[in-house]
C-alpha positions as CSV (number, residue, x, y, z in Angstrom):
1,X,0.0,0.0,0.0
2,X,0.9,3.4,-0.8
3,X,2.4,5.7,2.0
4,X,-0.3,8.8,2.7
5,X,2.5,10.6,0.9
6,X,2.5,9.6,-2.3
7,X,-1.7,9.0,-2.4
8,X,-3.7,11.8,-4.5
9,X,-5.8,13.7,-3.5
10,X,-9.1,12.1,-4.0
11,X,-7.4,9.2,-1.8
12,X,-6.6,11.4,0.9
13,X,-9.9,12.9,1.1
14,X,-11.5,8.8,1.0
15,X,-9.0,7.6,3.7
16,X,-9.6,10.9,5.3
17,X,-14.1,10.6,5.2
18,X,-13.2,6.5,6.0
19,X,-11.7,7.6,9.4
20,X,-14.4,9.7,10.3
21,X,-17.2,7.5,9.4
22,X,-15.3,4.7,11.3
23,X,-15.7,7.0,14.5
24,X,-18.8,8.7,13.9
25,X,-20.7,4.9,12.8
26,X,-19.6,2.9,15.1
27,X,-19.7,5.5,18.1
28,X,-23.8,5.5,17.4
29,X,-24.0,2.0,16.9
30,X,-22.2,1.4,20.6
31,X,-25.1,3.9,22.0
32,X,-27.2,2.2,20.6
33,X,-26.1,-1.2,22.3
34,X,-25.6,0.3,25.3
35,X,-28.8,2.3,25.4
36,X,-30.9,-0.8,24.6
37,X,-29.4,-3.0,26.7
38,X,-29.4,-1.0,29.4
39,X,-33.1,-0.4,29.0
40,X,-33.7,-4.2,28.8
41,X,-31.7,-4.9,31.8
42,X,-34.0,-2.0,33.6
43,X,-36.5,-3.3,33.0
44,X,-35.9,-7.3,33.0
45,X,-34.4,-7.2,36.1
46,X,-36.7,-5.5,38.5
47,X,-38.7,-8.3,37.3
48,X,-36.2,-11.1,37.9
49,X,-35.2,-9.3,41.6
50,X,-38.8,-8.9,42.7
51,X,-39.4,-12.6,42.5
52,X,-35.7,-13.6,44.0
53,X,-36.2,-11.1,46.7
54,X,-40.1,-10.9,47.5
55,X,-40.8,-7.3,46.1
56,X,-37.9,-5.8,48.2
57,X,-35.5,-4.4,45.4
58,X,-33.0,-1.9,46.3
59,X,-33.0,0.9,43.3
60,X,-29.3,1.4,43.5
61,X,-28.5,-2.3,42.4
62,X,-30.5,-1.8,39.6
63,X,-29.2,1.7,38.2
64,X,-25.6,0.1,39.1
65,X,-25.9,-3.0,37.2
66,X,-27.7,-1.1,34.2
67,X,-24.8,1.2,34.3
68,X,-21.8,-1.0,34.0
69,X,-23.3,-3.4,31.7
70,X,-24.5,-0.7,29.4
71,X,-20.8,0.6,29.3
72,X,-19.0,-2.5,29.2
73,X,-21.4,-3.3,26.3
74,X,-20.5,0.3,24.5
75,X,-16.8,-0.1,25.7
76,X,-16.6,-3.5,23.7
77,X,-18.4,-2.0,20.2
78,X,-16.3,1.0,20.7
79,X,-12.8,-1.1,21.8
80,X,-13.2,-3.4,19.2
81,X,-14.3,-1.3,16.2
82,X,-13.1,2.1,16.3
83,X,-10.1,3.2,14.2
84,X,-8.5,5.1,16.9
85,X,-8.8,7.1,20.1
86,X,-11.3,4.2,22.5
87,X,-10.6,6.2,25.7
88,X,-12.0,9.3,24.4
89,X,-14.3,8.1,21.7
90,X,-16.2,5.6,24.7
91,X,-16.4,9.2,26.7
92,X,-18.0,11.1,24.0
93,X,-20.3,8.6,23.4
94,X,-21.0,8.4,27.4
95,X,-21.8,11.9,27.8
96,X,-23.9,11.7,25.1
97,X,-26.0,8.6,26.8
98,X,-25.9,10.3,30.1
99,X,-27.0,13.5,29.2
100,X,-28.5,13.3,25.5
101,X,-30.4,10.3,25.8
102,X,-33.1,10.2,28.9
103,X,-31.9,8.1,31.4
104,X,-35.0,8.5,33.4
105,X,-35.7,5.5,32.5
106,X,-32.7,3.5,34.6
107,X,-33.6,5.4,37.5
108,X,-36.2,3.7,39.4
109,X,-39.7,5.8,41.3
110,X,-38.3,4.5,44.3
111,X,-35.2,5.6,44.7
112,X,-35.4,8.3,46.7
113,X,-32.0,9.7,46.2
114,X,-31.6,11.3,43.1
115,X,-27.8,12.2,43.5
116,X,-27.3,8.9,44.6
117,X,-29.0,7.3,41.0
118,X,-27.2,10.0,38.7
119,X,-23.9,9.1,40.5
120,X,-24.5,5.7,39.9
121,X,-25.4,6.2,36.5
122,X,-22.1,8.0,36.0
123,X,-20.2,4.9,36.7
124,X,-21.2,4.1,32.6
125,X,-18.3,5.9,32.0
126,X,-15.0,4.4,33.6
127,X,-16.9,1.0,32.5
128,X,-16.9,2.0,28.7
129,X,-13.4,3.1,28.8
130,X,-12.0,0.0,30.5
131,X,-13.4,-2.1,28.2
132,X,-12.9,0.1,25.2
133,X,-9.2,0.3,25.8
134,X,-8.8,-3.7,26.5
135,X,-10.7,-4.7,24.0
136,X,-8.7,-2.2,22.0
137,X,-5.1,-3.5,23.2
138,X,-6.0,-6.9,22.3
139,X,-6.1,-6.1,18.9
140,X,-3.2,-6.4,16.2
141,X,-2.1,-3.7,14.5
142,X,-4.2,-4.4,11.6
143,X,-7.4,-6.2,13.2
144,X,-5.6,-9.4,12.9
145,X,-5.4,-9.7,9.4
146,X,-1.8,-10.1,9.6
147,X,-1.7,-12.9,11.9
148,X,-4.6,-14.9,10.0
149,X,-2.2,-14.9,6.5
150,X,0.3,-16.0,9.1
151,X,-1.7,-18.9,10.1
152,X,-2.8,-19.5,6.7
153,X,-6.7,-19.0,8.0
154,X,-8.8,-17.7,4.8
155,X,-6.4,-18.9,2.3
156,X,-8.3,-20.6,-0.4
157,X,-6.4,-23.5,-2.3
């Protein structure tokens, strides 16, 4: 492959629109992930936990467990697919759940500290970038292609 040097200039401006889609597409599909999943597991598990626990759910497990599996879920789409930054792209895309997006609905009526919910909720964000940044690390440099040619994996004969 050609060096970004010697590329013209309608290959800059594709690698250049490539690296930004890669970020922007992949940062909403992760929201989206995260946002459903954490919507599922809001609601799923107050029912699962009122019939383990007899109606006596505390609403702090569930906006904790909503957060961090929402952000590990949007720290893997982001760790795993974006072209580069995973810290700060799984941050954007955290302060766009937390704040864009209602999360009204991962709060439950009876918790009757509101700090206490939006504090837990918070906690989406060092969970997306922990994950985003492993998942990220445990990538090769060119999303393994090199080491399936290695391992002859794909070849045809």
């Amino acid at each position: 492959m050609s060096t970004k040097r010697d590329l013209g200039v309608v290959d800059r401006g594709t690698l250049r629109f490539w690296r930004v889609a890669n970020v922007v597409g992949w940062s909403l599909g992760a929201l989206l992930v995260g946002a459903a999943l954490s919507f599922l597991m809001s609601v799923l598990f107050v029912d699962i936990l009122d019939a383990l626990m007899d109606g006596v759910v505390p609403g702090w497990i569930q906006v904790l467990t909503t957060s961090l599996v929402g952000g590990a879920a949007m720290g893997a789409v982001i760790g795993s697919r974006v072209y580069r930054w995973p810290a700060v792209v799984a941050v954007a895309v955290c302060i766009v759940y937390l704040y864009v997006l209602p999360i009204s609905f991962m709060l439950p009526l009876w918790l009757s500290n509101r700090a206490l919910g939006y504090a837990l909720s918070a906690l989406v964000v060092p969970s997306a970038v922990a994950v985003a940044v492993y998942r990220y690390r445990k990538r090769s440099p060119a999303h393994g292609d090199d080491q399936r040619q290695k391992a002859g994996v794909g070849r045809r004969s």
